[in-house]
C-alpha positions as CSV (number, residue, x, y, z in Angstrom):
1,X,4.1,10.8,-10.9
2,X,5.3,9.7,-14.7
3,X,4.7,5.9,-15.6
4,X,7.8,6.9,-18.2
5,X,11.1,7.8,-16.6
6,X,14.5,8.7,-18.2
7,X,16.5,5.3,-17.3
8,X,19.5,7.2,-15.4
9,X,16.4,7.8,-12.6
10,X,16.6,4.2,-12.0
11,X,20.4,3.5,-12.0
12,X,21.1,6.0,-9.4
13,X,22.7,4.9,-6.6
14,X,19.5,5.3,-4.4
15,X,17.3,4.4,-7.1
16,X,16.9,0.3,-6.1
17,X,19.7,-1.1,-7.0
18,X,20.8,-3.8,-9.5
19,X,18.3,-6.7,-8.6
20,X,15.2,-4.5,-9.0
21,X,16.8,-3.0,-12.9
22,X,16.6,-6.7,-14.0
23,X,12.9,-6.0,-13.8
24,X,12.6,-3.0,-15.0
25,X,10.9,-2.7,-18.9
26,X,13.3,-0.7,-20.6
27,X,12.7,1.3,-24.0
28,X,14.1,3.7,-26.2
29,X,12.2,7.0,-27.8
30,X,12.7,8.5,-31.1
31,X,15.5,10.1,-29.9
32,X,17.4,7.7,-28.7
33,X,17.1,8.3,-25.0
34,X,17.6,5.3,-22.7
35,X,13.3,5.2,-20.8
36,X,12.5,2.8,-18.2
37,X,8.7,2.2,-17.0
38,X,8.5,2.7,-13.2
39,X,8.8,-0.1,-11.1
40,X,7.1,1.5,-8.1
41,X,5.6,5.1,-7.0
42,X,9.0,5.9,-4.5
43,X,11.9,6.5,-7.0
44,X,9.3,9.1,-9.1
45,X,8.5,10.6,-5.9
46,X,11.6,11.7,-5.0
47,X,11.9,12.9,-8.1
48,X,9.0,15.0,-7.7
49,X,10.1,16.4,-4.2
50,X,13.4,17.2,-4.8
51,X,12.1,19.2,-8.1
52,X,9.5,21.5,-6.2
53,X,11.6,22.4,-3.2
54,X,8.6,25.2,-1.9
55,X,6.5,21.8,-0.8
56,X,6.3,22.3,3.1
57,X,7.5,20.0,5.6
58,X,6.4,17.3,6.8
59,X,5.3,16.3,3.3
60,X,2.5,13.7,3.9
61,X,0.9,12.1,0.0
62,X,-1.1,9.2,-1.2
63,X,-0.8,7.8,-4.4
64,X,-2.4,5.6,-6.1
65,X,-0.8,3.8,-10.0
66,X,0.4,1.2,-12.1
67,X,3.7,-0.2,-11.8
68,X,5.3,-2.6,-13.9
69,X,8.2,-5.3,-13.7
70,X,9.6,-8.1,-16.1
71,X,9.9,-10.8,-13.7
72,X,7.9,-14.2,-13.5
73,X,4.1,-14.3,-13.4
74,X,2.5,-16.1,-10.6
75,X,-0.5,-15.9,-7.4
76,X,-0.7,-12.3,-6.5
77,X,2.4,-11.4,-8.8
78,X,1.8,-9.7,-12.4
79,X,4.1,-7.9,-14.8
80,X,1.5,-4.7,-14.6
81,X,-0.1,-4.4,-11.4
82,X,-1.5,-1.2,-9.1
83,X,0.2,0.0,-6.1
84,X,-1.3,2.5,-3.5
85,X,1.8,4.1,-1.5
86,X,1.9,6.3,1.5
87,X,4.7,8.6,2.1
88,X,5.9,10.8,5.1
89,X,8.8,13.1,3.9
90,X,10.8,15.5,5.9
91,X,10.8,14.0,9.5
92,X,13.8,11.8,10.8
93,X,11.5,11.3,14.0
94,X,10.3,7.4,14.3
95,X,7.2,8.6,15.3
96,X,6.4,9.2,11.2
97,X,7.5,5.3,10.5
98,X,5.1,4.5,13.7
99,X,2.3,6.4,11.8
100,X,2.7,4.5,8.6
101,X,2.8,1.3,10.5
102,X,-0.3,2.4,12.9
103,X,-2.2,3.4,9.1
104,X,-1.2,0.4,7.8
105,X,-2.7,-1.8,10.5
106,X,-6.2,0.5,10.4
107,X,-6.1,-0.3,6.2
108,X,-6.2,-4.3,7.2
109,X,-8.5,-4.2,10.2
110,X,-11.0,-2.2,7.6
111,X,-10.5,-4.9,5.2
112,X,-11.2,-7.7,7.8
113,X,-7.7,-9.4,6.6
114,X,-6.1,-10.3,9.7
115,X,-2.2,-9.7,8.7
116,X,1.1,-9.9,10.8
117,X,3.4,-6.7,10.3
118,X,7.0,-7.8,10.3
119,X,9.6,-5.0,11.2
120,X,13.3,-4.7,11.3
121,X,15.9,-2.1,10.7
122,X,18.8,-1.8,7.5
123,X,21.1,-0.8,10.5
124,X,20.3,-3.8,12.5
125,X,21.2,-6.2,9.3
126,X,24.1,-3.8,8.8
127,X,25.0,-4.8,12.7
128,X,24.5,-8.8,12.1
129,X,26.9,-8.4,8.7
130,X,29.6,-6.5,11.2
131,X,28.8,-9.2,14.0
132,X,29.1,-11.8,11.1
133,X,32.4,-10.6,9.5
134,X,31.0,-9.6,6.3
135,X,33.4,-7.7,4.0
136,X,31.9,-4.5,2.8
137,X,31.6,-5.7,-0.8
138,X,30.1,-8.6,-0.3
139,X,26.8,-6.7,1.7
140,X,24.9,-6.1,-1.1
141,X,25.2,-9.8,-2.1
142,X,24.5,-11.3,1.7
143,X,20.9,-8.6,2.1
144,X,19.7,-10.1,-1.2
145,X,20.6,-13.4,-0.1
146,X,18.3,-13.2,3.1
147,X,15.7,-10.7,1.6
148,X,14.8,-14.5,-0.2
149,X,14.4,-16.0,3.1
150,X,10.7,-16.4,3.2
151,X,10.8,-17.8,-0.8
152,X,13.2,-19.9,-0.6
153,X,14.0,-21.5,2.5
154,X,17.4,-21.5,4.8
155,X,19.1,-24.0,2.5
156,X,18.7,-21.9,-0.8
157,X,19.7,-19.1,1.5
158,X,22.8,-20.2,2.4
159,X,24.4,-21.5,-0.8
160,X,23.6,-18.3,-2.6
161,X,25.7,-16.5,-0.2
162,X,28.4,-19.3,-0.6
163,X,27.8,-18.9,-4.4
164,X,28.4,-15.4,-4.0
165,X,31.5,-15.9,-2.5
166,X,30.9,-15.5,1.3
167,X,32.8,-17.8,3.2
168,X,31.0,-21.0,5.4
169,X,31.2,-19.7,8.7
170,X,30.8,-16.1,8.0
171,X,27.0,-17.3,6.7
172,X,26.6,-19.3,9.6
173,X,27.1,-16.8,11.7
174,X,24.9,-14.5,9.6
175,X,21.8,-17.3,10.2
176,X,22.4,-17.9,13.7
177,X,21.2,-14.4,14.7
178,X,18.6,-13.8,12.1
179,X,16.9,-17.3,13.0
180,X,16.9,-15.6,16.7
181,X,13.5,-16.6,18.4
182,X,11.3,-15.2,20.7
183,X,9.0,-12.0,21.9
184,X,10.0,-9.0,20.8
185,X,11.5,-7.5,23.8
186,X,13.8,-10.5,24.1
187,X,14.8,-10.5,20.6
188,X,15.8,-6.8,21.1
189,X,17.5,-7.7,24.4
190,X,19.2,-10.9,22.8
191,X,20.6,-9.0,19.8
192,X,21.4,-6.2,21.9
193,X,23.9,-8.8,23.9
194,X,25.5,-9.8,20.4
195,X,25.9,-6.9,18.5
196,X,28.1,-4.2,19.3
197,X,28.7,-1.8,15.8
198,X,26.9,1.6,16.7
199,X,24.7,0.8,14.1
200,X,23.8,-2.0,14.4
201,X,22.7,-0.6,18.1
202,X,21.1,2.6,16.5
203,X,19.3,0.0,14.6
204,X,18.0,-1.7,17.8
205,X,17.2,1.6,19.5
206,X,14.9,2.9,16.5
207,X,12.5,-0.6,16.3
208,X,12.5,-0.1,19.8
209,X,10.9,3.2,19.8
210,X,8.9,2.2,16.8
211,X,6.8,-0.8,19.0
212,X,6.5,1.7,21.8
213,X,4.7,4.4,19.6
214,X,3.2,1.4,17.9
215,X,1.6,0.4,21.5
216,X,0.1,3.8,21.6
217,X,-1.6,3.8,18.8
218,X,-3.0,1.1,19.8
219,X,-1.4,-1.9,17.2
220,X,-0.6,-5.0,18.4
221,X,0.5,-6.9,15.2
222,X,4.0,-5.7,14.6
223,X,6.8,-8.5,15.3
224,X,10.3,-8.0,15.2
225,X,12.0,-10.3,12.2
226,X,15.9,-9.7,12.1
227,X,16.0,-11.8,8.7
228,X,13.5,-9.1,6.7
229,X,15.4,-7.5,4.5
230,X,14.0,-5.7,1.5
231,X,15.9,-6.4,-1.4
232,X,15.6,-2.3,-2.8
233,X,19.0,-0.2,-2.1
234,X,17.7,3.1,-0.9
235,X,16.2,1.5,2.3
236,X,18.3,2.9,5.1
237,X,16.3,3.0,8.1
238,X,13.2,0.8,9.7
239,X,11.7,-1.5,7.0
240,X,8.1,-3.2,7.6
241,X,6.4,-6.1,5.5
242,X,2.6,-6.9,5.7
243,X,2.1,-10.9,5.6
244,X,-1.6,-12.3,5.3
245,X,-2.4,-14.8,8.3
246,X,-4.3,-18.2,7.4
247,X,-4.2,-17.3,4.1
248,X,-2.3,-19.5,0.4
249,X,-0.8,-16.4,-0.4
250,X,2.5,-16.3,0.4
251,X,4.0,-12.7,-0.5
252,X,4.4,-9.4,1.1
253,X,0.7,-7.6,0.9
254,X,2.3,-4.1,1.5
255,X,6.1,-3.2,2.5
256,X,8.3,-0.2,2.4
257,X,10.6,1.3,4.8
258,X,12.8,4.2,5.9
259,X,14.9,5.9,2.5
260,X,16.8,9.1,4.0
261,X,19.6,9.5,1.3
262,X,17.2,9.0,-1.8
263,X,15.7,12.2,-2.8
264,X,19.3,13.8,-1.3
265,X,21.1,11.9,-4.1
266,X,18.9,12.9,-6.9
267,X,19.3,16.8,-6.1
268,X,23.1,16.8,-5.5
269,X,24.9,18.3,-2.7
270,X,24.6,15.7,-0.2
271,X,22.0,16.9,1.8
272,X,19.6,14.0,2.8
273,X,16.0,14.7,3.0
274,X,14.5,12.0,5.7
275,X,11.6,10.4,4.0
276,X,9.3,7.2,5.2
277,X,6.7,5.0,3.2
278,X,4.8,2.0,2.3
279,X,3.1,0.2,-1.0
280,X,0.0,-1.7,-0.7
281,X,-0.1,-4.4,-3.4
282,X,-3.6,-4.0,-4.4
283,X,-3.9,-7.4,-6.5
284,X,-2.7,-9.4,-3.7
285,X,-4.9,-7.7,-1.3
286,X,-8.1,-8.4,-4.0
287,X,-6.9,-12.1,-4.7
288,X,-6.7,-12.2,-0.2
289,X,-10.4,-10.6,0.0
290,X,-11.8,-13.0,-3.4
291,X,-9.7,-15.9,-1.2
292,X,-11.9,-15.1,2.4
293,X,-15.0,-14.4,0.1
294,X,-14.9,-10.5,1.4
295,X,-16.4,-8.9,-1.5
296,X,-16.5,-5.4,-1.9
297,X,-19.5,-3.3,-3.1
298,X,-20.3,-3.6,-7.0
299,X,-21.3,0.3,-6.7
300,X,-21.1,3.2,-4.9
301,X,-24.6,4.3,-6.0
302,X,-26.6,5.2,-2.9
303,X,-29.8,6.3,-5.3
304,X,-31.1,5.2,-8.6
305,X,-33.3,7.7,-10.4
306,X,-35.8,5.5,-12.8
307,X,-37.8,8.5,-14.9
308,X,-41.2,7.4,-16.4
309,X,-41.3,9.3,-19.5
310,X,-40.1,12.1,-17.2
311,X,-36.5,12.6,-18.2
312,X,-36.0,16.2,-18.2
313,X,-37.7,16.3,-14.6
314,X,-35.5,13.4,-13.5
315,X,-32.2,15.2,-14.4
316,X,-33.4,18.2,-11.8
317,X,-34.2,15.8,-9.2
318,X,-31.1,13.7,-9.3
319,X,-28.5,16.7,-10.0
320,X,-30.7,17.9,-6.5
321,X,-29.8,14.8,-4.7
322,X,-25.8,15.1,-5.9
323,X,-25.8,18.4,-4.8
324,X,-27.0,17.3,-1.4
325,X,-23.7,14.9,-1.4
326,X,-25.7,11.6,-2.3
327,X,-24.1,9.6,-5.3
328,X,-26.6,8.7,-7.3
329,X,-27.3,7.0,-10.7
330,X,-30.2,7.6,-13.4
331,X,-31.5,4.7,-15.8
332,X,-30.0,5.7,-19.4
333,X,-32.1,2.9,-21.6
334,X,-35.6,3.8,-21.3
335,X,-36.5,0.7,-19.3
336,X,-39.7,-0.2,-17.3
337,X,-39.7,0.1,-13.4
338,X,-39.6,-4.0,-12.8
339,X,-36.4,-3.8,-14.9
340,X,-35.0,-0.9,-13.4
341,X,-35.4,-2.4,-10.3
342,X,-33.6,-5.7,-11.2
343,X,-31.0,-3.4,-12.2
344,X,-30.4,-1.2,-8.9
345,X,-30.8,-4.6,-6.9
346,X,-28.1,-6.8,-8.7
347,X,-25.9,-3.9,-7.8
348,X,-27.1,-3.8,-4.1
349,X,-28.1,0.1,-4.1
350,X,-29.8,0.8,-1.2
351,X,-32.2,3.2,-2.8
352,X,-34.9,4.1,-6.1
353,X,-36.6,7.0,-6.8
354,X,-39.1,6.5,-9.3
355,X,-40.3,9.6,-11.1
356,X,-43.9,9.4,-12.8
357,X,-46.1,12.1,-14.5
358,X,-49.1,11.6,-11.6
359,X,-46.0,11.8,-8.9
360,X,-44.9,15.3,-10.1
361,X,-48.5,16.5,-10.4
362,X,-48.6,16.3,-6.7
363,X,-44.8,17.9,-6.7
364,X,-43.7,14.7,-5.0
365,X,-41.7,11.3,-6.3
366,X,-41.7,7.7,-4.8
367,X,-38.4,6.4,-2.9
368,X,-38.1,3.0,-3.1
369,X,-36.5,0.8,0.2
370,X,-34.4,-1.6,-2.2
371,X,-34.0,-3.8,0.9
372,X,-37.3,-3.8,2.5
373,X,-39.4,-2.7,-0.3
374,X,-41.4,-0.2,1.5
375,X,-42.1,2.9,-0.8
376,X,-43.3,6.4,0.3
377,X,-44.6,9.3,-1.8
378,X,-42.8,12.7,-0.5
379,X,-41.4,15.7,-1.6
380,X,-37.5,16.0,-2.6
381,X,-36.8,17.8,0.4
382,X,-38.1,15.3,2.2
383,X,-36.2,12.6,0.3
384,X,-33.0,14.4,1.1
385,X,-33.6,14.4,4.3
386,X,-34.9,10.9,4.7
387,X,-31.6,9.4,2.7
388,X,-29.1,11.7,4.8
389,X,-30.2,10.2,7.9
390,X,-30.2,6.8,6.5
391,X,-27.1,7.0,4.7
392,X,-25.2,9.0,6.5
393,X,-25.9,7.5,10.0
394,X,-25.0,3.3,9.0
């Protein structure tokens, strides 16, 4: 999707909302049109769906990009950063927001970053505002306020909303059932006594069915939080957020949520077009691995090809070895073995093959065992064979 957008993408009424454009880097081109830099991968993406209308349902995508926002600099926070989303598009069913949650959970058992997965529902807040007394144009104002709970504290909580012109007891009400306690079936059952809007119900009824799925697929580290919020507009359905445990980073690692009436709005003529996702921060999750001293592989090299006057040979042999599916690297500079060696080691590959004149005489080349050091003297074939097995098998 386009880093560039016109700006009317963003100021749609689905397209985040007013906090999120005081972020956004806006600029003009050369003829005058009003361009904003995207601030995530979702807003483009409807874009994209709702302009190729032959893309088949369910619509599942991966994307991986920069994103950009003029807000303040701090741990895990940057004005350009990356963000990897996943979407599900064309499903109401909360099996699809299950799924993301259930691939979400695999992402952080892979990385070894134990993480808790907070989930809650727009509808469910919308419930606590009825329960609370909230007036309808004051809703905005009170979801922003709590979306800062986890920032800012209760007390900074509350005197925004008061700030914002939402009465004493309306707010207190508002934190007395999104400071609700407890496991998640009895939060469900406790909020379930309190609130009585449809919505609000409907809310309860979809994270309900959420953990169930969630149980199947065998995740056990979602937990009900009535006070997430998500400060973005188009969220209308489930919302998750991905918090690091033990760890000094205090921010969301991933989040996203349920946004039915987005990609609707952009095409016109009120049709929704059910759509799920979530972003992966990937600075915070490298600053969390840096932080727990996970560090990830300096290559992907399985194979380091180190010619001994024996280039044009060498080429043959490793495009032979990519062929076979095994990554592999040749020396560019013309250095000695011991060097070459130092080389391949200092990036941990696994494997040399070192190419000499009196090797290929006997149609054969040496592979190296960077971590044992044993060499053997066999033929390419046999070299494929040997670094399938030991590749491909760990």
């Amino acid at each position: 999707t386009p880093i560039i957008n016109r700006y009317e993408l963003f100021e749609n009424k689905y397209g985040g909302g007013s906090e999120i454009l005081k972020e956004t880097f806006k600029l003009e081109d050369q003829g005058g049109r009003r361009l904003g830099l995207r601030f995530d991968l979702t807003v483009p993406l409807a874009k994209y769906v709702g302009m190729h209308p032959e893309l088949k349902m369910p619509f599942k995508r991966y994307e991986i990009g920069k994103v950009f926002r003029d807000g303040p600099v701090k741990l895990g926070r940057l004005r350009e950063f990356w963000q990897c989303d996943i979407d599900i598009i064309g499903t109401n069913s909360m099996l699809a927001d299950a799924e993301i949650v259930a691939i979400t959970s695999k992402v952080f058992d892979k990385l070894g970053l134990p993480v808790v997965i907070k989930l809650s529902n727009r509808k469910l807040l919308e419930g606590i505002l009825d329960f609370a007394g909230v007036s309808k144009d004051k809703r905005y104002d009170a979801i922003i306020a709590v979306d800062k709970l986890e920032k800012l504290g209760e007390d900074a909580v509350r005197n925004e909303m008061e700030e914002k012109g939402i009465p004493g007891d309306v707010v207190a009400r508002i934190m007395s059932l999104i400071n609700i306690k407890g496991s998640n079936e009895e939060l469900i059952n406790n909020l379930k006594a309190l609130i009585k809007s449809p919505t609000g119900i409907e809310g309860l009824r979809e994270i309900k069915e959420i953990i169930s799925y969630c149980n199947s697929f065998g995740v056990g580290c979602v937990e009900v939080c009535p006070s997430l919020a998500r400060g973005l507009a188009y969220y209308t359905g489930p919302i998750y957020e991905v918090f690091l445990r033990d760890s000094k980073i205090r921010g969301a690692a991933a989040g996203g949520g349920r946004y039915d009436k987005m990609i609707g709005a952009f095409l016109g003529g009120g049709k929704d077009y059910p759509a799920t996702g979530i972003a992966f921060g990937l600075e915070v999750i490298t600053e969390a691995l840096r932080e727990k001293k996970k560090f990830m592989k300096k290559s992907v090299t399985q194979v380091f090809v180190i010619p001994i006057s024996t280039e044009e040979e060498s080429i043959r042999v490793a495009e032979e070895l990519r062929r076979a599916g095994i990554k592999t690297e040749m020396d560019l500079l013309g250095r000695g073995i011991s060097k070459n060696l130092a080389y391949a080691n200092s990036l941990n590959i696994p494997f040399a093959v070192i190419i000499g004149k009196k090797e290929l005489e006997q149609g054969k080349v040496r592979l190296r065992d960077m971590r044992s050091g044993e060499e053997e003297l066999l033929s390419v074939k046999d070299v494929i064979k040997k670094l399938k097995s030991r590749i491909f098998s760990s």
